[in-house]
Structures are given as C-alpha cells and as structure tokens.
Backbone as CSV, one residue per row, in Angstrom:
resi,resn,N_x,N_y,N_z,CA_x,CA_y,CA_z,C_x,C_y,C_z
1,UNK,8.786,-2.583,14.473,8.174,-1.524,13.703,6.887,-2.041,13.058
2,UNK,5.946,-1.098,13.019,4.749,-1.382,12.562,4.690,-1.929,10.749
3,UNK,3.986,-2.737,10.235,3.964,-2.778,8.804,2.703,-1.706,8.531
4,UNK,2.633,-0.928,7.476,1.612,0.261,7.082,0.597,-0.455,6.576
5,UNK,-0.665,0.124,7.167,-2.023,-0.605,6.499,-1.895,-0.724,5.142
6,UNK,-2.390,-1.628,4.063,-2.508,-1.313,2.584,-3.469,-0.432,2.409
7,UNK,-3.462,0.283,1.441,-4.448,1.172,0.867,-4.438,0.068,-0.651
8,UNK,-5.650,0.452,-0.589,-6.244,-0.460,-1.848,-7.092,0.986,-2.439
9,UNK,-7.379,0.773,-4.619,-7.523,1.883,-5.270,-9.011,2.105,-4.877
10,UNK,-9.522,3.060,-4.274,-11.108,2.913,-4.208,-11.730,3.072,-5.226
11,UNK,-13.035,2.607,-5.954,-13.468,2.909,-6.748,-14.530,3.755,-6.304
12,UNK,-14.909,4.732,-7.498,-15.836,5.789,-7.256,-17.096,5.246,-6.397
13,UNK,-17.801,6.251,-5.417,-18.505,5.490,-4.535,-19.472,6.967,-3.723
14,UNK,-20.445,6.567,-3.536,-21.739,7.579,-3.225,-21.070,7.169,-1.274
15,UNK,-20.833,7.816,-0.808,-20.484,7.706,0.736,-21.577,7.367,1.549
16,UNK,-22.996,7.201,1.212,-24.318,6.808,1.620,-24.339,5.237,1.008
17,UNK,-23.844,4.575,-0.160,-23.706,3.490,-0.420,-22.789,2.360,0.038
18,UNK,-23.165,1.109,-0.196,-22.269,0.054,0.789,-22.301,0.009,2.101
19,UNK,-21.587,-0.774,3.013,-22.015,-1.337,4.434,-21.309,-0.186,4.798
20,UNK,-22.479,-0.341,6.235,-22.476,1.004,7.224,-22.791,0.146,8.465
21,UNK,-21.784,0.625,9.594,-22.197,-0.067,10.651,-21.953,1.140,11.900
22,UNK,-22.668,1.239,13.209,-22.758,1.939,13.807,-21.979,1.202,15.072
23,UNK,-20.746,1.852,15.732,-20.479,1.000,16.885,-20.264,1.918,18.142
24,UNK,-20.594,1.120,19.147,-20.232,1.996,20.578,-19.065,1.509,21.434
25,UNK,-18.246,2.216,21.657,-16.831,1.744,22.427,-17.487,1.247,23.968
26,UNK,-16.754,0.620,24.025,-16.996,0.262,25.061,-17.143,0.870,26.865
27,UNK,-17.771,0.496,27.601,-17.743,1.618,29.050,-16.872,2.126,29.279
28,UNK,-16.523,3.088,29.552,-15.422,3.910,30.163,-14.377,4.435,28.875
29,UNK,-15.044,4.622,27.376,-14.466,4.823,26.587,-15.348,6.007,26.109
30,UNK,-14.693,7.497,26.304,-15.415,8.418,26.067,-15.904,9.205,25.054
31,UNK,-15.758,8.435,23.915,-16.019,8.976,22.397,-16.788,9.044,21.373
32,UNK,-17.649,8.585,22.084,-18.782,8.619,21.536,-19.336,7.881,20.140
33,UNK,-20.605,7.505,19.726,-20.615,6.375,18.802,-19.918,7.058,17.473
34,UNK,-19.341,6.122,16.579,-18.510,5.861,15.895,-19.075,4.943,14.012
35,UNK,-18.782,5.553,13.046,-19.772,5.043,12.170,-18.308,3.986,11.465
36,UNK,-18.583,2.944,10.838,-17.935,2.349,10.085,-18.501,2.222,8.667
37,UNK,-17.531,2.846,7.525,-18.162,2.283,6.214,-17.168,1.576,5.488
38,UNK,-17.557,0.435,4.627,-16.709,0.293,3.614,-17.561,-0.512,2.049
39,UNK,-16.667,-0.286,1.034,-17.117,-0.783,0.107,-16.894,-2.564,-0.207
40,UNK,-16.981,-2.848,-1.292,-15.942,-4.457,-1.464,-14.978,-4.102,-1.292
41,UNK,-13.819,-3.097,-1.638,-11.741,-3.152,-1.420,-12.188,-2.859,0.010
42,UNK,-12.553,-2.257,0.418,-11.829,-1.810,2.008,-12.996,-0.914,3.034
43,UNK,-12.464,-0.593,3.571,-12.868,0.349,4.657,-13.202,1.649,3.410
44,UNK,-13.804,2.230,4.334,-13.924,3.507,3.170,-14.104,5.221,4.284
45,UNK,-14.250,4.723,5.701,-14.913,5.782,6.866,-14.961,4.978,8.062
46,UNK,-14.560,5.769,9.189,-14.727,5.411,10.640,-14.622,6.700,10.948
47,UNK,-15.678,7.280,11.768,-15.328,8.312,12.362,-16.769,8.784,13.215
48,UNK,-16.570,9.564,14.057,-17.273,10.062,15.188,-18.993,10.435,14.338
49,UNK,-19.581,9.986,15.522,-21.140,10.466,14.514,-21.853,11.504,15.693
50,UNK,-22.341,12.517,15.602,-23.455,13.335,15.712,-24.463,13.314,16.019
51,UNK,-24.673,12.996,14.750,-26.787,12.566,14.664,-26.739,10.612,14.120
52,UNK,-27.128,10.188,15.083,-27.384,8.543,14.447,-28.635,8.558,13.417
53,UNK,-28.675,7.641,12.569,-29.106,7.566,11.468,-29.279,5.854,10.722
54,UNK,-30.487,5.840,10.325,-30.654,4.598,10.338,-30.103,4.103,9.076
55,UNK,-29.232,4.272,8.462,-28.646,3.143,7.314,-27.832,1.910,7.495
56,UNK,-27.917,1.279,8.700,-27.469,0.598,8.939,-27.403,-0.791,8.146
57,UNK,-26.044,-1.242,7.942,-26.069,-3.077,6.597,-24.950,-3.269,7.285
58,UNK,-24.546,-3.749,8.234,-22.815,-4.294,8.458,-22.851,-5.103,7.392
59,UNK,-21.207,-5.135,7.195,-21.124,-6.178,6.859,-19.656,-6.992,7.505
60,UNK,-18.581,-8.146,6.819,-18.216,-8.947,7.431,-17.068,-8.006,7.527
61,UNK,-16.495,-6.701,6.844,-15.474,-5.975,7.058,-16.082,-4.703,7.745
62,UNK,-16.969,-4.065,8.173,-17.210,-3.798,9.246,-17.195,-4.107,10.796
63,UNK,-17.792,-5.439,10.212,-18.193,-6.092,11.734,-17.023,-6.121,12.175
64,UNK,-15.575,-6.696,11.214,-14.012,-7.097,11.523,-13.344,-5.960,12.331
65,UNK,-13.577,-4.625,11.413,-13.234,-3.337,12.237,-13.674,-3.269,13.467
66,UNK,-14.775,-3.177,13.908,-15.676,-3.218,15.073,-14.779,-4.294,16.180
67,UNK,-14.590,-5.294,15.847,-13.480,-6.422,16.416,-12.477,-5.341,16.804
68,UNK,-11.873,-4.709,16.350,-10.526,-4.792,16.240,-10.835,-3.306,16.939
69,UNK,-11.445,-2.464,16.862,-11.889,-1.849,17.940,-12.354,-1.862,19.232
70,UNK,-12.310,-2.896,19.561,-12.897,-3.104,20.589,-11.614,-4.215,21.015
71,UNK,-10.526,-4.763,20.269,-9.237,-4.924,20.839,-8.535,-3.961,21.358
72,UNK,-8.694,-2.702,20.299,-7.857,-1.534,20.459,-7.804,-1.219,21.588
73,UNK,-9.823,-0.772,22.260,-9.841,0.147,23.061,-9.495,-0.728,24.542
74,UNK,-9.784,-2.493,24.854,-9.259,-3.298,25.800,-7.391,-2.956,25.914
75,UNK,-7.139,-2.560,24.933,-5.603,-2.547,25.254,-4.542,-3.932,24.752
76,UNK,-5.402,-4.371,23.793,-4.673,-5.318,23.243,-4.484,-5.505,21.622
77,UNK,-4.655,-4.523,21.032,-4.405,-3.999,19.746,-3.680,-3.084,19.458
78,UNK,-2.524,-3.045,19.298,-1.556,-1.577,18.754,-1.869,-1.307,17.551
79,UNK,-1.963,-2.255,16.428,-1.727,-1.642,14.943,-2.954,-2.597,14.528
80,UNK,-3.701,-1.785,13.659,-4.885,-2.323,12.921,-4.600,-3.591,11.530
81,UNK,-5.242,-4.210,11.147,-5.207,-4.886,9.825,-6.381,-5.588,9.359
82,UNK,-6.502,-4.268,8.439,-7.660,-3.941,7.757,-7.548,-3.555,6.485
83,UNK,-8.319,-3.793,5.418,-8.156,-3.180,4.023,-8.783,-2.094,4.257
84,UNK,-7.638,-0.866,3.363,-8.318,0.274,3.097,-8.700,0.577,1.645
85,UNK,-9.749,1.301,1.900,-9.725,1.716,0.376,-10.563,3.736,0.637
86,UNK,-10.070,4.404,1.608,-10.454,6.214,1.404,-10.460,6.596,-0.084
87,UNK,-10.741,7.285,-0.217,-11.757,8.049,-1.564,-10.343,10.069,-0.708
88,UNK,-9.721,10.200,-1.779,-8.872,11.307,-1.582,-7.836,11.310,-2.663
89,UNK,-7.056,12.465,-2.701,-6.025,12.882,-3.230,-4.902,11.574,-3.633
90,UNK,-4.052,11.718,-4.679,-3.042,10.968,-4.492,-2.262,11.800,-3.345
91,UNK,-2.106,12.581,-2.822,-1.417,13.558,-1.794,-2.056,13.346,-0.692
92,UNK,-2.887,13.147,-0.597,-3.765,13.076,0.944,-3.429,11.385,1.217
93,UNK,-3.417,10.423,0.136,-3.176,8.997,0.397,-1.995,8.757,0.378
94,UNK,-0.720,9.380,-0.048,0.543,9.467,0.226,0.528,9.665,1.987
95,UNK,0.436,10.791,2.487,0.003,11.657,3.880,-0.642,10.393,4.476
96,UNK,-1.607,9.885,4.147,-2.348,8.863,5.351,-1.526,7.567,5.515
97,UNK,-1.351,7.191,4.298,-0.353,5.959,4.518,0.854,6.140,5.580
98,UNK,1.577,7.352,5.458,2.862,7.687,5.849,2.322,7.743,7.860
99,UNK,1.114,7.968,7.835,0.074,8.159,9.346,0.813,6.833,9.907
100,UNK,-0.485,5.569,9.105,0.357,4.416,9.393,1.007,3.981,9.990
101,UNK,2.717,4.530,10.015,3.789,4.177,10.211,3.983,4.604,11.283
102,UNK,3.384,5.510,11.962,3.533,6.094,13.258,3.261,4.990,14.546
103,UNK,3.884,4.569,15.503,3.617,3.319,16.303,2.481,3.869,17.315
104,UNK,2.178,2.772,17.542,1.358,2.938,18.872,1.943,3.632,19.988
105,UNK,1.572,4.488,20.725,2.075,5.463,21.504,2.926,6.609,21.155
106,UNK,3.307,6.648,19.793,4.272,7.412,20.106,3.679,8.697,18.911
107,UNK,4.516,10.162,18.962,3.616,11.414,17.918,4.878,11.167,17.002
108,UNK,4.315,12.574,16.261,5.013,13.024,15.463,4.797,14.496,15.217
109,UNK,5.352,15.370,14.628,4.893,16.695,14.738,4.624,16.938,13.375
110,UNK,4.000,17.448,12.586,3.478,17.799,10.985,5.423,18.142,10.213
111,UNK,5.774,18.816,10.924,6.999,18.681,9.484,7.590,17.656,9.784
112,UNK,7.202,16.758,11.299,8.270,15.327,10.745,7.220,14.686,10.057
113,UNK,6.208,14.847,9.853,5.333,13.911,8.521,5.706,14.371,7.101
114,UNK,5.797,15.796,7.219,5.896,16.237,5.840,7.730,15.515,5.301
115,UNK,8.367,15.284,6.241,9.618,15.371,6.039,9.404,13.165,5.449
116,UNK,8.764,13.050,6.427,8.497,11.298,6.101,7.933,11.039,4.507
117,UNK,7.457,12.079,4.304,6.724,11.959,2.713,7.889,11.980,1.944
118,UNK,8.714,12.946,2.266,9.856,13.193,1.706,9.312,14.882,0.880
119,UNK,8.576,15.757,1.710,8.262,16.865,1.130,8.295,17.935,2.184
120,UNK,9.254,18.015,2.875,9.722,19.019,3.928,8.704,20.400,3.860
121,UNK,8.584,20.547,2.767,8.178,22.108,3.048,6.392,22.028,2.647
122,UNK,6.253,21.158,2.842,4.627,20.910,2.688,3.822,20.772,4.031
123,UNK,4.730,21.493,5.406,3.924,20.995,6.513,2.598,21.119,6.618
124,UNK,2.167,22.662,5.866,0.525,23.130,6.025,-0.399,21.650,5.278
125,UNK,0.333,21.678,4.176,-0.337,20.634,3.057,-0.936,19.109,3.756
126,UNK,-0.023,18.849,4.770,-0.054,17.589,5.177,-1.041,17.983,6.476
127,UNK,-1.082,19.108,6.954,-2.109,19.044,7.991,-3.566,19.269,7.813
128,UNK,-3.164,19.450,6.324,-4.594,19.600,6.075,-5.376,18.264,5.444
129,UNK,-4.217,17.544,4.842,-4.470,15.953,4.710,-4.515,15.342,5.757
130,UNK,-4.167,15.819,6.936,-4.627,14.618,8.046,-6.226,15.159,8.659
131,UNK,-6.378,16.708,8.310,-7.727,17.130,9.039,-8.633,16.300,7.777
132,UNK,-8.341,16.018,6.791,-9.623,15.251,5.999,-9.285,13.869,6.052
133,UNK,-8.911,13.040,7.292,-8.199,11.512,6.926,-9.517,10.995,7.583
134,UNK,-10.429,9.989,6.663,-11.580,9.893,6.750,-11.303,8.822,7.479
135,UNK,-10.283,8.306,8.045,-10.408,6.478,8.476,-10.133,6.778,10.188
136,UNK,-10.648,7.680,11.301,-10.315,7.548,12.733,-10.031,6.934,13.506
137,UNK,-9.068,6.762,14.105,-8.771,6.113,14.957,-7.548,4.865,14.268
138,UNK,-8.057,4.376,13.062,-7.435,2.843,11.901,-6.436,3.722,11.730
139,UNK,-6.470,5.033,10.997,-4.973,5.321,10.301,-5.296,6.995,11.210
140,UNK,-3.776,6.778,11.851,-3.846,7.212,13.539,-3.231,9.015,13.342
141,UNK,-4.628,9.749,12.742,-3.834,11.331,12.703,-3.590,11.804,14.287
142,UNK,-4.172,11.172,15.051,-4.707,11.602,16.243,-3.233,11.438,16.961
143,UNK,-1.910,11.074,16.122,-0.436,10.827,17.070,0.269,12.403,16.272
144,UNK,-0.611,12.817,15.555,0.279,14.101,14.752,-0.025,15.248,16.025
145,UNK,1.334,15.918,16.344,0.962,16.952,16.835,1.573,18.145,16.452
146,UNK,1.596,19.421,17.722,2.245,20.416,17.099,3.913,20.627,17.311
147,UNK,4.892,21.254,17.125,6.195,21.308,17.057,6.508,21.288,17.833
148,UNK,5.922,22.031,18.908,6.041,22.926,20.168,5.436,21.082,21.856
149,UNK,5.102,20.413,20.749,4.550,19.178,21.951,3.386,19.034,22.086
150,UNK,2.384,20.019,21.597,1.270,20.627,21.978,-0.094,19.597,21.336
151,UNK,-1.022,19.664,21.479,-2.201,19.323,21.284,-2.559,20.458,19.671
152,UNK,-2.724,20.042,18.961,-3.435,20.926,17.831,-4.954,20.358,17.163
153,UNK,-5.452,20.884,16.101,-6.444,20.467,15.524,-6.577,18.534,15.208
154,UNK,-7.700,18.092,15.163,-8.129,17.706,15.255,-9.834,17.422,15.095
155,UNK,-9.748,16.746,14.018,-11.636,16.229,13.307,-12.164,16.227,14.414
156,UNK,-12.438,15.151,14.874,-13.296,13.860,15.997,-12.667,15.702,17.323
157,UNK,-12.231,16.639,17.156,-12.433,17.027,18.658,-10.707,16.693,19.426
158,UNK,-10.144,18.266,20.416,-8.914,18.051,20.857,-9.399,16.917,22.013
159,UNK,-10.763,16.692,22.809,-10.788,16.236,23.434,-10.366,14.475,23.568
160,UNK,-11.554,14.185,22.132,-10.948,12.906,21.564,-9.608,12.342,21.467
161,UNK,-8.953,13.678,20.815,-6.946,13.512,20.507,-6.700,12.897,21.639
162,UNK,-7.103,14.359,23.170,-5.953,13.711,24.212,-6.427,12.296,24.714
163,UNK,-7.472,11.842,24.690,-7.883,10.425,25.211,-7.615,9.730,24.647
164,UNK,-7.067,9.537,23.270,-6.713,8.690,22.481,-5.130,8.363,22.564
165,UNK,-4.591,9.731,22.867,-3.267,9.716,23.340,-3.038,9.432,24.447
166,UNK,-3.236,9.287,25.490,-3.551,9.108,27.198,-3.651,7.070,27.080
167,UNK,-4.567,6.997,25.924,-4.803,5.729,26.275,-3.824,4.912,25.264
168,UNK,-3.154,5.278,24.873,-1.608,4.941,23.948,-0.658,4.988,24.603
169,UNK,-0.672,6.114,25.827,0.862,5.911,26.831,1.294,7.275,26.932
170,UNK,0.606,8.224,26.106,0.945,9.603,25.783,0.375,10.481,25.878
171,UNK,0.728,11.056,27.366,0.356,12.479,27.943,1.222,13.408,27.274
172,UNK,0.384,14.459,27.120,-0.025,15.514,26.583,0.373,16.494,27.299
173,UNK,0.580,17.364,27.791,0.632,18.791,28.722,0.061,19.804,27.989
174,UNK,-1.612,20.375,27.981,-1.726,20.944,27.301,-2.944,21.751,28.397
C-alpha cells in the first residue's frame, strides 16, 4: 500500500511568486507542457499550461518533481515523494490527501472517496475538491471516476484522464 504524500501548512502566497518551472513530458507523452510551482514547504501547482509564459526560476524542488515525472511517465514511478504544501480548504486538503491513497492503477468512484473521508454523503463536495486539486498528476484525481465505471470531469481535460489511466494499467470503456 501506498504511504500518502505529506501535506505541509502552506503559507499565504501570491501564485505568481516563488519557483516556477515549465516541463515537457517526454515523446510519445500526449499532454502537453506542464507548469511546476512551489514555495519553501512544498510544491504548491503542477498542472497543464495553455499559454507559456516567461516566469520561469526552477528551483531544486521543482527540478525534483520534474525528475520524478519523467520516472512516472518512463514507467518506473508509481507513487510520488514530494513535499506538498496546496493553498485550499481544510476540506479540499482532507479530499486531496485521501487522493493520495489511491494506488497506482487502480480508481475509485467519488462516494468511495467521500466514504474514505469518512463523509458518505458529501459525494458532490468531494468532486468538486478534486476539480480544484491544484497538484496534477502528484496527487492523482485523475483515478476518481464515475459510479457507473465511466470517465467524468476532469481539469487538465477527459482526454488527459483516459491517457493517464491507460498508462497506469486502466482502460476505461468510454
């Protein structure tokens, strides 16, 4: 069983401030570039970019992510270890942590997350904490699905989901 990333307390933080690093997955990895931020505690953002933009400062916990991405996407990384530190809810960081725990390859459907929190009847609540889980790909919303087996929402794009799932071991029928 996986151990759950730490979440560390973030301190207040301008999301344009601290290291920013821009990375590209590697060939045959279809997702297009990918931003990394974090403060001193942790990570603070990974997620799909748009428009590139020059603020670029890696630094040595960026660059580390970037590593470990580029284990991931070779196929020799299941579970990340990385400091976090997201900027959210005590409810949304309850919800992401509980992400975490989800293994490599395998889903979960939103009321078995809500039920993992230990808040059964919060399924909407928790899907809406995973549509704002600022850390992609590190703390893995992309294994949450729908009840039914199905492919559902998704930040980064359903397309992203199923390739991310495909390349975990887990087809989709959708």
């Amino acid at each position: 069983m996986n151990t759950p990333l730490s979440f560390v307390a973030p301190r207040p933080l301008d999301h344009q401030l601290g290291a920013c690093q821009h990375y590209t997955p590697p060939t045959g990895v279809p997702l297009g570039e990918i931003e990394i931020r974090a403060s001193e505690a942790g990570l603070t953002w990974v997620g799909f970019v748009t428009d590139a933009s020059d603020n670029a400062r890696p630094s040595a916990l960026t660059r580390h992510c970037a590593q470990q991405l580029d284990a991931y996407f070779a196929g020799e990384l299941t579970h990340f270890d990385l400091p976090l530190a997201p900027a959210g809810t005590d409810f949304q960081r309850q919800v992401w942590q509980a992400l975490t725990r989800i293994g490599f390859g395998e889903t979960r459907s939103y009321a078995e997350q809500a039920q993992a929190i230990g808040r059964p009847s919060a399924t909407r609540a928790v899907g809406a904490a995973n549509g704002r889980n600022p850390l992609a790909i590190v703390v893995p919303c992309h294994r949450v699905i729908g009840a039914n087996g199905r492919l559902t929402g998704y930040a980064g794009g359903l397309e992203r989901k199923r390739w991310l799932l495909a390349h975990e071991g887990h087809a989709i029928a959708n």
